[in-house]
C-alpha positions as CSV (number, residue, x, y, z in Angstrom):
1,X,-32.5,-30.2,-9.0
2,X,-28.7,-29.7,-8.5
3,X,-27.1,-30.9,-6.0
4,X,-26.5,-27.8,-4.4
5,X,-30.0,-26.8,-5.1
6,X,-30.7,-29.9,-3.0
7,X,-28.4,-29.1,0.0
8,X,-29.6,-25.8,0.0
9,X,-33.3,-27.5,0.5
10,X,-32.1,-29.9,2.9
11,X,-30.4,-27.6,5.2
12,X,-33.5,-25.4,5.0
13,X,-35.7,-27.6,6.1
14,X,-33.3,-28.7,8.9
15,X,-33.4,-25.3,9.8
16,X,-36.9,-25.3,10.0
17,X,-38.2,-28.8,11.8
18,X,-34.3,-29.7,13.8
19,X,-34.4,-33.0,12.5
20,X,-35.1,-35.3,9.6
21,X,-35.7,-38.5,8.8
22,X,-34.0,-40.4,5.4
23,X,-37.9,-40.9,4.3
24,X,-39.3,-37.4,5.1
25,X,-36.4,-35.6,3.0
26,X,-36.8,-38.2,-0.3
27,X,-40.6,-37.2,0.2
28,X,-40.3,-33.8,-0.3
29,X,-37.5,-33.4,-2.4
30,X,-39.1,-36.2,-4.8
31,X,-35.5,-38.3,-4.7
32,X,-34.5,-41.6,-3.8
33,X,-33.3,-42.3,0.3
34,X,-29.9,-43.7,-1.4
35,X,-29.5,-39.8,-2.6
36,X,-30.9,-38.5,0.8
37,X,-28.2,-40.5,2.3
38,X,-25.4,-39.5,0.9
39,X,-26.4,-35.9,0.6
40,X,-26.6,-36.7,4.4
41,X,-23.0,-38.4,5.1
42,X,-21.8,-35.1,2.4
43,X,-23.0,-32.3,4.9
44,X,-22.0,-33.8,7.9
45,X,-18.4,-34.4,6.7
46,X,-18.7,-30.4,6.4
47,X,-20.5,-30.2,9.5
48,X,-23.2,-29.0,8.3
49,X,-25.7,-31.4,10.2
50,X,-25.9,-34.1,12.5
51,X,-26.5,-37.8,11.5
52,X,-28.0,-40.1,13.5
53,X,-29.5,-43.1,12.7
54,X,-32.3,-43.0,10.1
55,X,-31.9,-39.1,9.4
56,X,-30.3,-36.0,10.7
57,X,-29.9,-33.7,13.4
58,X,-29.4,-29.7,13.0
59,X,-26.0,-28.1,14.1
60,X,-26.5,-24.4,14.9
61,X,-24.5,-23.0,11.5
62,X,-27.2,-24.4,9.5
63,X,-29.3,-21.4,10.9
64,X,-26.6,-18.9,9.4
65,X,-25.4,-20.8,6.2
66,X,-22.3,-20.3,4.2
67,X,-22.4,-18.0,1.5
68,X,-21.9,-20.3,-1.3
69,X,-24.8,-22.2,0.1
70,X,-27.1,-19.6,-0.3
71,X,-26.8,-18.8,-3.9
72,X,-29.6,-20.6,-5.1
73,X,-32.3,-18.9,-3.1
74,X,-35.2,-16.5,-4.8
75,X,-32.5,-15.7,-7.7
76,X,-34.9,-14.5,-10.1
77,X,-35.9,-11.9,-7.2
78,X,-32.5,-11.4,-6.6
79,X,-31.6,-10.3,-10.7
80,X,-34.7,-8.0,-10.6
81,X,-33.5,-6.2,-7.6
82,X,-29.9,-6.3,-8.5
83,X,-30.9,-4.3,-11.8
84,X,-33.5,-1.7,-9.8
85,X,-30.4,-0.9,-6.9
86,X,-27.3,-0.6,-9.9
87,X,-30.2,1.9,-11.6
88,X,-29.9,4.1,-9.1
89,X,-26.3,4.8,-9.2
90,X,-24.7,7.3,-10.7
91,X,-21.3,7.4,-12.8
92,X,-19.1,8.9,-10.4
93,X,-20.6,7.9,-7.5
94,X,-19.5,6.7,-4.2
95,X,-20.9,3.0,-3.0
96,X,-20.6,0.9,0.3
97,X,-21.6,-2.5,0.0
98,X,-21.8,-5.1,3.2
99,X,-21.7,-9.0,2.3
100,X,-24.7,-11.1,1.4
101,X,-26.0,-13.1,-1.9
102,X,-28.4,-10.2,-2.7
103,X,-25.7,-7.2,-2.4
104,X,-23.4,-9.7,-4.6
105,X,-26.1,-9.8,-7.2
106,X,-26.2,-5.5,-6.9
107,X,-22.2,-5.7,-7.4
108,X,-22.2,-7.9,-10.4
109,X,-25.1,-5.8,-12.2
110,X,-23.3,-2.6,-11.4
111,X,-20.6,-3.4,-12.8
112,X,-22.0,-3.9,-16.2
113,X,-24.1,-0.7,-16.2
114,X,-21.1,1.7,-15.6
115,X,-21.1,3.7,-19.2
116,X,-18.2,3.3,-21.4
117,X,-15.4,6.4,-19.7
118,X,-17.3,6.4,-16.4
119,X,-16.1,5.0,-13.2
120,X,-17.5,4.6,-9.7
121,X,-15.9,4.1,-6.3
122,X,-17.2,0.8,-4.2
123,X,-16.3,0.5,-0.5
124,X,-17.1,-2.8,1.0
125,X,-15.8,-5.3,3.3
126,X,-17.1,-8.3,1.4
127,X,-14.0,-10.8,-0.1
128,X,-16.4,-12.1,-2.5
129,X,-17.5,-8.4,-4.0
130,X,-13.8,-7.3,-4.0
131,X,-12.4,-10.6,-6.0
132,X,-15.8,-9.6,-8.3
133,X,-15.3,-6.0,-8.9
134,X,-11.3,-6.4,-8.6
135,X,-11.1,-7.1,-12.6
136,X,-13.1,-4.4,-13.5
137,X,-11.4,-1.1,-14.6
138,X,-14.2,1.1,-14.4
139,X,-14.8,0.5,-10.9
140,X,-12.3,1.7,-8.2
141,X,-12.0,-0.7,-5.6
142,X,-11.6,-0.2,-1.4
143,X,-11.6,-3.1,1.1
144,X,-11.6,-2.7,4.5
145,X,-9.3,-4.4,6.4
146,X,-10.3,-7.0,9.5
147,X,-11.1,-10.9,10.2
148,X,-12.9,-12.6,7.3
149,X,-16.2,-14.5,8.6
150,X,-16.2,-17.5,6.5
151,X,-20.3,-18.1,6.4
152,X,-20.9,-14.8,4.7
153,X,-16.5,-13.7,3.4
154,X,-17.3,-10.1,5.4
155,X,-14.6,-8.6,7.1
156,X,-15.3,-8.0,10.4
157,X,-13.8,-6.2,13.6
158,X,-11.4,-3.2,14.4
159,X,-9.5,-3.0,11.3
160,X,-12.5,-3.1,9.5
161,X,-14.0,-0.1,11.3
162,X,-10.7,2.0,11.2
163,X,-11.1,2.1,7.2
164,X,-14.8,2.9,7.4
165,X,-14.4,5.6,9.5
166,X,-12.1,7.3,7.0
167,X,-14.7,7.3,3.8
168,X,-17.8,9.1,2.8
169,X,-20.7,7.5,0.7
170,X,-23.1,8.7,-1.4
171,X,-25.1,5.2,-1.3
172,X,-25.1,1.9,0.5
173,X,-26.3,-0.9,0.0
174,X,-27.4,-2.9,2.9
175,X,-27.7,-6.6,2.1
176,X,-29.6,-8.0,5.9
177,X,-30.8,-11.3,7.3
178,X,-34.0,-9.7,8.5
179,X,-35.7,-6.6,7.8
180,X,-38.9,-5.2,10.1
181,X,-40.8,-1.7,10.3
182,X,-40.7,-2.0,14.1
183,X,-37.4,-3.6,15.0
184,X,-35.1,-2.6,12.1
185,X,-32.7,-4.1,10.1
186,X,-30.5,-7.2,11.7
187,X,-28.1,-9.6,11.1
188,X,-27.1,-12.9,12.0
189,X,-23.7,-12.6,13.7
190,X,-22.9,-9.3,15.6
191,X,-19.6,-8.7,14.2
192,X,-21.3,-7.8,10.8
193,X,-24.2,-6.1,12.3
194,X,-21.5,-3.4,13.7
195,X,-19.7,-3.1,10.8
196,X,-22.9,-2.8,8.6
197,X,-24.0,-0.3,10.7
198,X,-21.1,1.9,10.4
199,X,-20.9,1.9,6.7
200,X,-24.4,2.3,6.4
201,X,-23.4,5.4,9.1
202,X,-20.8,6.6,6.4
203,X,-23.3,6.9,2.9
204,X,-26.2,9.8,2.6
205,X,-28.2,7.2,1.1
206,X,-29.4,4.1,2.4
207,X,-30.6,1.2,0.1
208,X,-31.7,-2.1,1.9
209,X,-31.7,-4.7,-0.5
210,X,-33.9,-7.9,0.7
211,X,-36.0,-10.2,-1.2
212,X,-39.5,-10.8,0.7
213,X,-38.7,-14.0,3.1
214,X,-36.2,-11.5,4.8
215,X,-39.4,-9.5,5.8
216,X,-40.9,-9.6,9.1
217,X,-38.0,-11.7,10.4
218,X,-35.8,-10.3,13.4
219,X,-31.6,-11.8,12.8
220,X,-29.7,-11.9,16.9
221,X,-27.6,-8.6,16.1
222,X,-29.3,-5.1,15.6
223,X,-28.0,-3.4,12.6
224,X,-29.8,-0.2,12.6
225,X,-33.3,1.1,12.9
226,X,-35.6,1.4,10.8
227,X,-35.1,5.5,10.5
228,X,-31.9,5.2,9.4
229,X,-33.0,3.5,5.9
230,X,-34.4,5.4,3.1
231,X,-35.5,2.9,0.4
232,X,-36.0,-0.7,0.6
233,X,-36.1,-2.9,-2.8
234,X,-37.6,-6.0,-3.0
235,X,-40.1,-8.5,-4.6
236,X,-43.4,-8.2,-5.6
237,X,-44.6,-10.8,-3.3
238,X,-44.5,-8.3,-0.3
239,X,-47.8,-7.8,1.0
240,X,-49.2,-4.8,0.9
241,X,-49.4,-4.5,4.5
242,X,-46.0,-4.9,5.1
243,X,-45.2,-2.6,2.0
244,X,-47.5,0.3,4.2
245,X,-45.8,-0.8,7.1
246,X,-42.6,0.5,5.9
247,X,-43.9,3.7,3.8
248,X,-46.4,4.2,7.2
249,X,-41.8,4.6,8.7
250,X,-40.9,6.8,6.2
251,X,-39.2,4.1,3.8
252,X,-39.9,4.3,0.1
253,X,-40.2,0.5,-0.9
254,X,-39.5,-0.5,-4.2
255,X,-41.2,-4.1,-5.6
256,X,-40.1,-5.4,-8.8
């Protein structure tokens, strides 16, 4: 394990129980307590976490964790639904993309399906998606303007709505911290929920992109309803309950 890979653990489980001792986290993570403990005095440098004597302490961001934190989660499920989304894209087409790990995975497999002579437009307010599709010459690139969110590099705000509001898309894909037939699609911080939901406004098409631990849950900040998302794409470790739960809303789901 990395130790990324561990940080990523650590912070989850944080996120989980609020607190942890030096022995619980070398337990479950099968590592010594003189790793534990400086992976410990690491993330609270970064204020990532709370030490206190014998363990840690959650701080509220470790509920909405950087992006570059995050990278490590369910990649496999990630690839597989990165290469179903890019397959439904067409050369010529017009995408939106919000932020998020999974939608990043989408960009980077897009950009090396686009036929030889072909080229597609990508709208996104995403720093990380733009420096990743910036290089590419088959892709033609529009960022939205606005006030970069540092946990998730989205571009939030007025000047990111004033761009927005000037496109058309033929697809979007909507990268989300929690995805439920009942209470729709959210997100963490509300900033990005109103954004997402206006580039999501903007497309004909609406592609939610979520591996299956973003199922069920319910983000602070409404992005949209349920109604206003055509396909979701995720793993095959959806139940299928929640699968019929979302075809029973008129969603086609997608598990690969």
């Amino acid at each position: 394990m990395s130790r990324y890979e561990r940080w990523n653990s650590l912070l989850e489980l944080l996120a989980q129980q609020g607190r942890l001792t030096v022995e619980e986290a070398a337990d479950t993570l099968g590592v010594s307590t003189a790793t534990i403990r400086r992976d410990f005095d690491e993330l609270s440098q970064q204020q990532m976490l709370m030490r206190t004597r014998g363990g840690a302490v959650a701080q509220s961001v470790s509920y909405d964790l950087p992006l570059r934190y995050k990278t490590a989660r369910h990649a496999g499920e990630k690839q597989r639904i990165a290469e179903a989304a890019a397959a439904l894209v067409q050369p010529g087409a017009v995408v939106g993309m919000n932020g998020g790990t999974t939608t990043s995975e989408v960009a980077r497999t897009l950009a090396v399906r686009i036929p030889a002579g072909a080229q597609i437009t990508v709208v996104t307010n995403a720093l990380n998606i733009a420096a990743e599709l910036t290089v590419r010459r088959n892709v033609k690139l529009v960022v939205t303007g606005g006030v970069a969110r540092p946990q998730s590099y989205e571009l939030i705000g007025p000047l990111a709505t004033g761009v927005l509001q000037q496109v058309t898309l033929d697809i979007a894909f909507l990268g989300v911290d929690g995805i439920d037939a009942g209470a729709g699609a959210s997100a963490h911080h509300e900033g990005e929920a109103s954004v997402n939901n206006l580039l999501i406004g903007r497309a004909s098409r609406v592609v939610a992109v979520a591996d299956a631990s973003k199922v069920g849950r319910r983000a602070f900040a409404k992005i949209c309803d349920i109604g206003q998302i055509d396909t979701l794409i995720t793993d095959a470790s959806l139940t299928d309950a929640d699968a019929a739960a979302f075809t029973d809303a008129g969603l086609r789901v997608v598990r690969v």
